[in-house]
C-alpha positions in Angstrom: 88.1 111.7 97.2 89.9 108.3 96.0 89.8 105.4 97.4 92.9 104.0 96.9 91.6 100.2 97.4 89.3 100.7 94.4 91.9 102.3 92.5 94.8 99.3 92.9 91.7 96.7 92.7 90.4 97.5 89.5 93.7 98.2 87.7 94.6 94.7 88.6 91.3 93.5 87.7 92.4 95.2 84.2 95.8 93.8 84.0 94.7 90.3 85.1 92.0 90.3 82.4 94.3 91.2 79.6 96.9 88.7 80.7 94.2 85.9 80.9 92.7 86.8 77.2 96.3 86.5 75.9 96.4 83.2 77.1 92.9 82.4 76.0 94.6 83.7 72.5 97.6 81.4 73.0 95.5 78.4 73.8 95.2 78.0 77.1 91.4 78.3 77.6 91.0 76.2 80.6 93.2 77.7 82.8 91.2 80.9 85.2 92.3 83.7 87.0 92.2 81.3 90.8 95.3 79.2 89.1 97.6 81.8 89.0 97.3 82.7 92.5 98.9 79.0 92.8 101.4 79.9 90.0 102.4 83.1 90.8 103.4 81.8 94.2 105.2 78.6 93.2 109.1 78.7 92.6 110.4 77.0 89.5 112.1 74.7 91.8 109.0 73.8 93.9 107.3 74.9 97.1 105.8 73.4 99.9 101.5 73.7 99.8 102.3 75.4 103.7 104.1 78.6 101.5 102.0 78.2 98.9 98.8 79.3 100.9 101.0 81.8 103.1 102.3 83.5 100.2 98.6 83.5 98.3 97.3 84.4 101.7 95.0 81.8 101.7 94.1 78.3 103.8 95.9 75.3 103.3 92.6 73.7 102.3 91.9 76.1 99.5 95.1 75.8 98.1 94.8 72.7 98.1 91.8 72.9 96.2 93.7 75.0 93.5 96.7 72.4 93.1 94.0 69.5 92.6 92.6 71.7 89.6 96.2 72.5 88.0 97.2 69.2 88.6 94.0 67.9 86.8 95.1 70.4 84.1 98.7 69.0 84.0 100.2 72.1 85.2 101.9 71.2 88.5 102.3 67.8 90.3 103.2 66.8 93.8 106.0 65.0 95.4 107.0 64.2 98.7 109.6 66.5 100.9 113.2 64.5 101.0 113.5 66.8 104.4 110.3 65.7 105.8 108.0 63.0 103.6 104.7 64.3 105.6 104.9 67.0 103.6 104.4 68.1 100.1 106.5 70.1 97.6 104.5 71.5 94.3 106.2 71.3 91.2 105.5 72.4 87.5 105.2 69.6 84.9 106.5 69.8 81.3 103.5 71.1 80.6 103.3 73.7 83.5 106.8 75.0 82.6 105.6 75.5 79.1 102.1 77.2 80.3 104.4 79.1 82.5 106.6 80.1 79.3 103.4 81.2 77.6 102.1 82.8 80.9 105.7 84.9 81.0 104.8 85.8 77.2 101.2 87.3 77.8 102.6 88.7 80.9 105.3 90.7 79.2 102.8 91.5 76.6 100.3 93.2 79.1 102.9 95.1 81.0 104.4 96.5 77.4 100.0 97.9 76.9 100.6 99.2 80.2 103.8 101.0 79.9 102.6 102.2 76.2 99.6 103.6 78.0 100.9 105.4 80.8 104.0 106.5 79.5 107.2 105.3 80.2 108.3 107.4 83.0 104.9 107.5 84.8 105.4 103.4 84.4 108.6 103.1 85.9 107.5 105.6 89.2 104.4 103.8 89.1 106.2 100.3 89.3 109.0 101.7 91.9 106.5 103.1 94.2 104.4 100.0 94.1 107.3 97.6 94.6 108.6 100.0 97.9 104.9 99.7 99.4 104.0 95.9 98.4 107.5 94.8 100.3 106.7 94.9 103.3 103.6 92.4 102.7 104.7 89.2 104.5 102.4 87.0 102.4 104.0 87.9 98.9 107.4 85.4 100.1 110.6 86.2 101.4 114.1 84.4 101.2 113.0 82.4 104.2 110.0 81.3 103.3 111.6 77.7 101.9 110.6 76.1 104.8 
């Protein structure tokens, strides 16, 4: 029998993998695989820490932890909220926007193996049936989560 968990876990593990070599190949060795559970979660015009850890599922504390490290790295900085100056809104630097740009790169790159691989039909059901059942996770973001 398959267990669907350990199916979807180790084909990200795969995926994640080859998307962080391709960055190690495009210079960007001291980025890990915890920073882009901040990136992957951060809109390119900047998100409160509060959606940051709902969307990454995790504690405000922890990603806290992971915006000190990318901000030690120069990837993201930290301003206050013009609605509310209590609170925090992450942004990508110059240089986060182009490690994003190179992230985007690898990214494409890995999902073109992965297509090549499976075939481009079994991709795109693959990718449609994934999309369908991941949407109605509430921690992935929605419209409203700008506040």
């Amino acid at each position: 029998m398959h267990n669907a968990g350990r199916i979807l876990g180790n084909a990200l593990m795969r995926f994640e993998a080859r998307v962080m070599e391709l960055m190690v190949q495009a210079g960007h060795t001291q980025t890990r695989l915890p920073h882009i559970n901040l990136t992957r979660h951060l809109d390119r015009d900047g998100t409160r820490i509060t959606v940051l850890a709902r969307r990454a599922n995790m504690t405000n504390a922890a990603m806290t932890e992971l915006i000190d490290q990318c901000e030690e790295l120069g990837l993201v900085t930290r301003v206050a909220d013009p609605q509310d100056r209590r609170a925090r809104i992450v942004h990508f630097t110059e240089d986060g926007e182009a490690w994003l740009a190179a992230f985007s790169r690898a990214l494409k790159k890995a999902e073109r193996e992965l297509v090549d691989e499976l075939g481009e039909a079994p991709a795109a059901v693959l990718f449609s049936a994934l999309a369908g059942y991941a949407g109605v996770v509430e921690s992935i973001g929605r419209k409203d989560d700008a506040a």
